[in-house]
C-alpha positions as CSV (number, residue, x, y, z in Angstrom):
1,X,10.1,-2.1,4.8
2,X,8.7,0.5,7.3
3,X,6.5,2.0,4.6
4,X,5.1,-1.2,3.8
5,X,4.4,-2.2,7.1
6,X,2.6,1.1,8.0
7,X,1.1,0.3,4.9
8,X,-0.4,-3.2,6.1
9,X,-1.4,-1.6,9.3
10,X,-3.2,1.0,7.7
11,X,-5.2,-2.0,5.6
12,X,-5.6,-3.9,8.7
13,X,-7.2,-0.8,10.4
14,X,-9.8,-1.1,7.5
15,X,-8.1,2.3,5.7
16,X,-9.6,4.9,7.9
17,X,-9.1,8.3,5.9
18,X,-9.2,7.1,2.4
19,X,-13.0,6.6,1.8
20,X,-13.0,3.2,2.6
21,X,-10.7,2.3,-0.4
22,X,-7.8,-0.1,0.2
23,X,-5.2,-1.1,-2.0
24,X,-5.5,-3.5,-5.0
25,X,-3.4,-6.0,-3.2
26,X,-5.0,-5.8,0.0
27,X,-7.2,-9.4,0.5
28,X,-5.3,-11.0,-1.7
29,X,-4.1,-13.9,-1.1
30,X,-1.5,-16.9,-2.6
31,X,-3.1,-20.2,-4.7
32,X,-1.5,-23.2,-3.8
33,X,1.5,-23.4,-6.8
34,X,2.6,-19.8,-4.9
35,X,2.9,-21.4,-2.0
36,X,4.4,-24.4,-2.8
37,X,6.8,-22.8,-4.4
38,X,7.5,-20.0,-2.4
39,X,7.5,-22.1,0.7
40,X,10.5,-24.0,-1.0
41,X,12.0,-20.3,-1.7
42,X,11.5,-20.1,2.1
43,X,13.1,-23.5,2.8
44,X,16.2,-21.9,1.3
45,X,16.1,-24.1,-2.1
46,X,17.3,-22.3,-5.6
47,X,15.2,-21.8,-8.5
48,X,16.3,-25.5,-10.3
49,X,15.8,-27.7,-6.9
50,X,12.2,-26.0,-6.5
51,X,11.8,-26.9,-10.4
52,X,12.4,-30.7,-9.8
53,X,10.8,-31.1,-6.9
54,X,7.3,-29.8,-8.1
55,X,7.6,-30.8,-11.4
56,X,8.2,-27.9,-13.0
57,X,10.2,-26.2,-15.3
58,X,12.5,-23.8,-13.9
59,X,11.0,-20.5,-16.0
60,X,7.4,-21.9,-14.5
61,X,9.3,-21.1,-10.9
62,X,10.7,-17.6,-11.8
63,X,7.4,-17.1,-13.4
64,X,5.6,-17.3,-10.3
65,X,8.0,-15.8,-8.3
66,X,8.1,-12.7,-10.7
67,X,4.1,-12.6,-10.3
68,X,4.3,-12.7,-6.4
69,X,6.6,-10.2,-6.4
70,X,5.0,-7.7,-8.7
71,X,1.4,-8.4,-7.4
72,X,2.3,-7.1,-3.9
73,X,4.8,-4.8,-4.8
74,X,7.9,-6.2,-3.6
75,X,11.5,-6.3,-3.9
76,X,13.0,-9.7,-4.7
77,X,12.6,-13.1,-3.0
78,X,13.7,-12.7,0.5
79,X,10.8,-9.4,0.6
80,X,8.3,-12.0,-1.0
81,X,8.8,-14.2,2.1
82,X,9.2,-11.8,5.1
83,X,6.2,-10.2,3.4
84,X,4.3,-13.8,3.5
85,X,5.0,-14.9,6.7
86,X,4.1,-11.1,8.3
87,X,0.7,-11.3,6.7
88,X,0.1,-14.8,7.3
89,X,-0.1,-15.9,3.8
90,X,2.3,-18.7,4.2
């Protein structure tokens, strides 16, 4: 956790010291399944409750939560939401 948020610091200081390259996540954001469904994660519901309440099936939710998670380089669910409410992407 503290490497990543020196990390999004770093980004938000416009990555002085690396030739004006930032990370491939950096800018990125979430379309509106990802958060849908990962404001539900948020809300505290389990993978099969998100599922029927968005219509989905529940690999579609685990698919998406997977992608989150492996896009910004994070952990496991809780990460994907501390990491979207810090950055303001949910």
């Amino acid at each position: 956790p503290d490497l990543l948020d020196r990390l999004l610091q770093h980004a938000e200081a416009g990555g002085a010291g690396t030739g004006g390259s930032s990370p491939a996540w950096a800018g990125a954001s979430l379309d509106d399944r990802e958060r849908s469904v990962l404001r539900l994660v948020a809300d505290g519901h389990e993978t099969n409750e998100i599922a029927r309440r968005l219509c989905y099936s529940p690999r579609t939710v685990t698919s998406v939560v997977h992608d989150i998670t492996r896009r910004f380089r994070l952990r496991n669910r809780a990460h994907a939401v501390a990491y979207a409410l810090r950055t303001g992407l949910l």
